[in-house]
One Martini backbone bead per residue (centre of mass of N, CA, C, O) as a GRO file, in nm:
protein
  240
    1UNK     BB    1   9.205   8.088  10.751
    2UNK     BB    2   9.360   7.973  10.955
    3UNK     BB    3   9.646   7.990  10.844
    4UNK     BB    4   9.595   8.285  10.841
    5UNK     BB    5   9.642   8.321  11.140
    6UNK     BB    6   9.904   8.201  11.188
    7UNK     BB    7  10.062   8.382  11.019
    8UNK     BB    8   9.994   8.641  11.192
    9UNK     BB    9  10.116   8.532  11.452
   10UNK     BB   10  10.423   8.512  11.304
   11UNK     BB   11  10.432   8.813  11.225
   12UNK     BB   12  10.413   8.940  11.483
   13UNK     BB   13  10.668   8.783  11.596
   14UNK     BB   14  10.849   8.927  11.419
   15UNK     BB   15  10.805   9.229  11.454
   16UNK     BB   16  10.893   9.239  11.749
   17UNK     BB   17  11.187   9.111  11.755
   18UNK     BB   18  11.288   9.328  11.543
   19UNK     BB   19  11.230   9.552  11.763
   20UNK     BB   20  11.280   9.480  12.042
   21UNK     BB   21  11.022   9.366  12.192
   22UNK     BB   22  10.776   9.224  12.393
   23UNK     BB   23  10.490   9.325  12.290
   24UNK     BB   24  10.162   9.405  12.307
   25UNK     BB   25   9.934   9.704  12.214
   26UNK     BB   26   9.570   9.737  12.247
   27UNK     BB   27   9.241   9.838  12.127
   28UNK     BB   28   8.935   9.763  12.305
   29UNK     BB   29   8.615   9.862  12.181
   30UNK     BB   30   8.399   9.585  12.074
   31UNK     BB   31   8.486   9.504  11.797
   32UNK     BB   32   8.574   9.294  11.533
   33UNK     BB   33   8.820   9.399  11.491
   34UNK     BB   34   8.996   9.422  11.803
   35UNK     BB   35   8.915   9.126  11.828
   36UNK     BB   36   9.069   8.996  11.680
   37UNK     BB   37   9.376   9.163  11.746
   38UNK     BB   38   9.318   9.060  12.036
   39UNK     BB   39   9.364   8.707  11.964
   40UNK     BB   40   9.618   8.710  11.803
   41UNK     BB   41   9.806   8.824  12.020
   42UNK     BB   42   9.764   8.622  12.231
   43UNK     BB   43   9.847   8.380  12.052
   44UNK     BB   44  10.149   8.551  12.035
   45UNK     BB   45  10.181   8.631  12.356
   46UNK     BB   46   9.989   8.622  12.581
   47UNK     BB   47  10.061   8.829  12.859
   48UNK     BB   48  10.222   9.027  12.650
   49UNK     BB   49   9.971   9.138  12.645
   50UNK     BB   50   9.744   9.455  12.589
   51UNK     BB   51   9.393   9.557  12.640
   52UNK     BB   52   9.231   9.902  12.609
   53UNK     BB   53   9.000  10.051  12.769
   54UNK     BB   54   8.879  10.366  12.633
   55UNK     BB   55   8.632  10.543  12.727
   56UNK     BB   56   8.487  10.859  12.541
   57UNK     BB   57   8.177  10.891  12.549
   58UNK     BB   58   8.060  10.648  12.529
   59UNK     BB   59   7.911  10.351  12.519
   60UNK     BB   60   7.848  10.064  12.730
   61UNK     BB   61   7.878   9.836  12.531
   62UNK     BB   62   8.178   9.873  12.444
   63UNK     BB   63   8.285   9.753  12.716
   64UNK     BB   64   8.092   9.471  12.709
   65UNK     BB   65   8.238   9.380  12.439
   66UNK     BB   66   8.525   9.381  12.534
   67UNK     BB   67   8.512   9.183  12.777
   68UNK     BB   68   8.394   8.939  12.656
   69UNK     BB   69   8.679   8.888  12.487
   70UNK     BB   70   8.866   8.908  12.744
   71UNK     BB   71   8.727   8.663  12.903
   72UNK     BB   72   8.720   8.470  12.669
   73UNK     BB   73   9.069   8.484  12.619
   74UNK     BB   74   9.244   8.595  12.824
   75UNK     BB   75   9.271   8.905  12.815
   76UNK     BB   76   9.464   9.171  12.906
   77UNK     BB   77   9.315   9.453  13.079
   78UNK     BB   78   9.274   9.821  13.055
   79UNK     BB   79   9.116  10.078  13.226
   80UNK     BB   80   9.091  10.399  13.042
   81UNK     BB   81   8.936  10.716  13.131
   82UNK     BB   82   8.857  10.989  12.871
   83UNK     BB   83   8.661  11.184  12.965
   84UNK     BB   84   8.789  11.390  13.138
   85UNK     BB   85   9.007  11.489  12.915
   86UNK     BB   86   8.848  11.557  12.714
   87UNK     BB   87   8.674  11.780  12.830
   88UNK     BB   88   8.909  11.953  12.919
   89UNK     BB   89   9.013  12.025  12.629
   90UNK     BB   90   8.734  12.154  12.574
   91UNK     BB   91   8.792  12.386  12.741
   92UNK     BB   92   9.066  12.514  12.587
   93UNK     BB   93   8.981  12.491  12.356
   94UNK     BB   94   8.809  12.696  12.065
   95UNK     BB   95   8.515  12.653  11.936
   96UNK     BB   96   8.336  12.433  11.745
   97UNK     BB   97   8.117  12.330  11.439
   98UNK     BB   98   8.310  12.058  11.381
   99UNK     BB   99   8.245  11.809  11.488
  100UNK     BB  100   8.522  11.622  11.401
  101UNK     BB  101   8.709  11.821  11.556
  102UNK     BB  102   8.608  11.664  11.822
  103UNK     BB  103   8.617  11.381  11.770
  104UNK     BB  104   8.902  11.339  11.673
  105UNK     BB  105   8.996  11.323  11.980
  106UNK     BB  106   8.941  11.072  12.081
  107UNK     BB  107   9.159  10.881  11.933
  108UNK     BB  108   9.410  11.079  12.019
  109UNK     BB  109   9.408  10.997  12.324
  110UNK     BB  110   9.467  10.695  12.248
  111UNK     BB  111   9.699  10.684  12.133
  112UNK     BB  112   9.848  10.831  12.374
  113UNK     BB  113   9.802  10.569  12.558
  114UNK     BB  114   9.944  10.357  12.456
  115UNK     BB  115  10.203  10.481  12.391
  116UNK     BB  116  10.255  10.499  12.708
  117UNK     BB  117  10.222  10.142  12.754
  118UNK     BB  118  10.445  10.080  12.505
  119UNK     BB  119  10.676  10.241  12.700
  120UNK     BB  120  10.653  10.086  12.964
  121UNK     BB  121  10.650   9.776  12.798
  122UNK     BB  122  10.777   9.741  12.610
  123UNK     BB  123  10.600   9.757  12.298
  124UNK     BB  124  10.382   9.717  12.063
  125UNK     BB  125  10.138   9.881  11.824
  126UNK     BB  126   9.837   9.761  11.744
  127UNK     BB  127   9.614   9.794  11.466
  128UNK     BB  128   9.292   9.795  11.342
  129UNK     BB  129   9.282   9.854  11.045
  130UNK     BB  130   9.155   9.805  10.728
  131UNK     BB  131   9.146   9.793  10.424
  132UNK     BB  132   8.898   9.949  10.372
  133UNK     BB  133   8.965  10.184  10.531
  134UNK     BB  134   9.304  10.219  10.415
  135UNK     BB  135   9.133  10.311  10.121
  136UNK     BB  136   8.968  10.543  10.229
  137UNK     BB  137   9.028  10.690  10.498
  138UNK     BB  138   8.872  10.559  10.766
  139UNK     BB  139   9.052  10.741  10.942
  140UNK     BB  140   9.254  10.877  11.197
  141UNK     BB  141   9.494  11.104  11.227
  142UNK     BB  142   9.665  11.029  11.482
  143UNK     BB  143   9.510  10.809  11.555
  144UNK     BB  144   9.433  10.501  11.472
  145UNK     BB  145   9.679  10.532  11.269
  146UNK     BB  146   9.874  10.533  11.480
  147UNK     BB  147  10.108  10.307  11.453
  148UNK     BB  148  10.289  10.031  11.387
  149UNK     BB  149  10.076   9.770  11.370
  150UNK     BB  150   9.907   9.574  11.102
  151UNK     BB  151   9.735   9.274  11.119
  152UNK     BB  152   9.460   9.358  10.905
  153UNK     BB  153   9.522   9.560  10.681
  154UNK     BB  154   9.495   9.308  10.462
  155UNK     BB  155   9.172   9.305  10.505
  156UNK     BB  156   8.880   9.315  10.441
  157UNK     BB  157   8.572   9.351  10.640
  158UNK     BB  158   8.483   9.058  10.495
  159UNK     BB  159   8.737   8.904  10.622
  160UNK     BB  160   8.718   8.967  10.897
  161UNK     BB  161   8.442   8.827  10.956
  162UNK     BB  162   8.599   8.543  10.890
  163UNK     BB  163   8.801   8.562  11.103
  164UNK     BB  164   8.587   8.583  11.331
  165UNK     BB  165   8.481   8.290  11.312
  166UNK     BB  166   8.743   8.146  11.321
  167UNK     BB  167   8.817   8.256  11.616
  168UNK     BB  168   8.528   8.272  11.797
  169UNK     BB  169   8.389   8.542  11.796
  170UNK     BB  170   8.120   8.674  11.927
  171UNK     BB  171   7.822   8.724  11.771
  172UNK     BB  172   7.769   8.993  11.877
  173UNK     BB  173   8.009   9.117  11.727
  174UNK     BB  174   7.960   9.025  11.416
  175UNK     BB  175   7.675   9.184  11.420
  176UNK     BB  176   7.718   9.425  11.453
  177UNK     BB  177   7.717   9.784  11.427
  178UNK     BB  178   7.939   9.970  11.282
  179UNK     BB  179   8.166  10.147  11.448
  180UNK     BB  180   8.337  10.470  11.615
  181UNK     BB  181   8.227  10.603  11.840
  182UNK     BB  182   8.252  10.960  11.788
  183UNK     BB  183   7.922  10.910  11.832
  184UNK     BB  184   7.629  10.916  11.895
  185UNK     BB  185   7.510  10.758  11.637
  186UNK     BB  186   7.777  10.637  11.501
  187UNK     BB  187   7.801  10.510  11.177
  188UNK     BB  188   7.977  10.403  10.909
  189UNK     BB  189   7.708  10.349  10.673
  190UNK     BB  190   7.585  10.614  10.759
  191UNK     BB  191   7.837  10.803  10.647
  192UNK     BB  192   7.894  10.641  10.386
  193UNK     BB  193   7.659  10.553  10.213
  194UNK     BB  194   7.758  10.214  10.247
  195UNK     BB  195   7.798   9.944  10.240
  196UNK     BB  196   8.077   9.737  10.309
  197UNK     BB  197   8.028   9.537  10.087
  198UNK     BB  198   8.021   9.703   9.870
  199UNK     BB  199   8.313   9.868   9.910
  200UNK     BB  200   8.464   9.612   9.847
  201UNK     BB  201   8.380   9.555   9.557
  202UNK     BB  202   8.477   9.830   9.460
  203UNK     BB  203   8.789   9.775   9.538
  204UNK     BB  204   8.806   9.528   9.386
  205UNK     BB  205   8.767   9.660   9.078
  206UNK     BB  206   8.981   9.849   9.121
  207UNK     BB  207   9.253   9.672   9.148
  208UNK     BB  208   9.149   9.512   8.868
  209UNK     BB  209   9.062   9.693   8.630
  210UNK     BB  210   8.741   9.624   8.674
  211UNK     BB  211   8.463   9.874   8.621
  212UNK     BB  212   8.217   9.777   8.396
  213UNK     BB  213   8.009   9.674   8.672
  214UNK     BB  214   7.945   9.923   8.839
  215UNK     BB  215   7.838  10.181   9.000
  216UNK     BB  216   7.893  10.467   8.914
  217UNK     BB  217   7.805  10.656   9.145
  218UNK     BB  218   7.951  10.473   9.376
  219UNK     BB  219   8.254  10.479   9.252
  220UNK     BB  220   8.272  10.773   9.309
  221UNK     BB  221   8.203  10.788   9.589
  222UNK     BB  222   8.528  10.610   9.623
  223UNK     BB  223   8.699  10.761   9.483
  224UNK     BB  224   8.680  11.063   9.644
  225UNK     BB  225   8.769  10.933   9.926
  226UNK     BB  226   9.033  10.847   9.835
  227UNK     BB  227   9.161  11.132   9.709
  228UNK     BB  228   9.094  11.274   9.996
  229UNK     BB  229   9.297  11.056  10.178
  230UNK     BB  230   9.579  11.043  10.045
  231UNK     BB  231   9.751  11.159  10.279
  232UNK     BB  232   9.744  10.936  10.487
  233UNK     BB  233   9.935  10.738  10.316
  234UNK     BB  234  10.141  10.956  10.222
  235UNK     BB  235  10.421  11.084  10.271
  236UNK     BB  236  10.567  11.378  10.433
  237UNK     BB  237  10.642  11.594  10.313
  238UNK     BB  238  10.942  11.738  10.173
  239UNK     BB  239  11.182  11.962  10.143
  240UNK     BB  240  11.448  12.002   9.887
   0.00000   0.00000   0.00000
C-alpha cells in the first residue's frame, strides 16, 4: 500500500504538470475518503494545495474531522460557510417534497466554490469519490461527481480504509460512520441497505463475472443501482 500512496502521489504530479495547473484544490469533509486524498495533494504538492472545509447545515464534528487532518499533516485549509447561500436559493427556488432535490444542493454549492478557487488560484479540483461509490452511482451528479481528477477512483471503500492506516489518518476518522452529510443522521449504509464491506464483495463478483456465490437479493440490489445510475457515467449524449 505504501507503494501505492506513493505511485498516486507522482500521478497527482503528472496530472497537475499536464494541466499546466499549479496545484490542487479539495473538499476536507471530515470523512476517511477526504482525508485520503487531502494528505496525498499534501505530499504532492506541499503548500500548494487547498483544502476547503465547506459546512452547509452540517454536524459540528464534520468541521472538528476536517480540521483534525488539517492540523495533523499541515494541510492548508479554508472555511467557507455555504449555510446562508444554501437558505437564500431554497427561498427562491420553488418548494420540493423531494428530500434528495433540497440534498442534492449542497453538494452542488460546494463543486461551484471549489472551482471558484481552483481558478483563482489555477488550481486542478481533486475528487474524492472512490471506486465503489463511482460504480454505484452513489453521488451527486454536478455534486461532488463534478471533479477534474479523482485520486482514489479506483479504490474500494475496503481500500480506502487499508490507505488510510497507511496514510495514518486518525483514528477517529477511519472509525467514523460513512456519511455524505446530506441531512441529519444519513449514513451511507442505512441509505444503501447494505454494508460497505458486503457491497464491495459483490462488485468484486461483478467485475469477475463470477456471482455464483453472492447472494441472489443483494445482488439484484446492486444491480439495480448500477443500472439505474448508467447516466452519471456514460458520455452526454449528443444529437448527430
Amino acid at each position: 500500500m505504501h507503494i501505492l500512496s506513493e505511485r498516486i502521489v507522482s500521478w497527482l504530479r503528472e496530472q497537475v504538470k499536464k494541466s499546466e495547473a499549479k496545484g490542487l484544490v479539495f473538499g476536507l469533509s471530515g470523512g476517511i475518503d477526504s482525508a485520503c486524498v487531502g494528505v496525498l495533494c499534501k505530499k504532492a504538492f506541499g503548500n500548494n494545495c487547498l483544502g476547503l472545509i465547506m459546512p452547509c447545515e452540517s454536524h459540528s464534528d464534520d468541521e472538528d474531522m476536517a480540521l483534525l487532518v488539517a492540523n495533523k499533516f499541515s494541510i492548508p485549509v479554508k472555511k467557507i460557510s455555504l449555510d446562508e447561500p444554501f437558505r437564500e436559493l431554497l427561498k427562491i427556488l420553488p418548494h420540493s417534497d423531494n428530500h434528495l432535490s433540497i440534498a442534492n444542493v449542497k453538494p452542488r454549492l460546494r463543486m461551484l466554490t471549489l472551482y471558484y478557487f481552483a481558478s483563482n488560484y489555477d488550481y486542478l479540483v481533486a475528487g474524492t469519490d472512490n471506486k465503489t461509490e463511482a460504480m454505484l452511482g452513489y453521488y451527486t451528479k454536478y455534486g461532488d461527481g463534478g471533479v477534474d481528477i479523482l485520486p482514489i477512483g479506483n479504490m474500494f471503500k475496503s481500500q480506502v480504509r487499508e490507505l488510510a492506516r497507511e496514510l495514518n489518518i486518525p483514528r477517529e476518522i477511519i472509525e467514523r460512520k460513512p456519511s455524505a452529510g446530506l441531512w441529519q443522521g444519513q449514513f451511507d449504509e442505512d441509505e444503501m441497505g447494505l454494508l460497505y464491506d458486503e457491497v464491495d464483495g459483490i462488485l468484486k463478483a461483478i467485475e469477475s463475472n463470477d456471482t455464483t456465490d453472492t447472494d441472489r437479493q443483494k445482488l439484484d440490489k446492486v444491480m439495480n443501482m448500477i443500472s439505474n445510475s448508467q447516466h452519471k457515467r456514460d458520455p452526454i449524449p449528443v444529437f448527430v
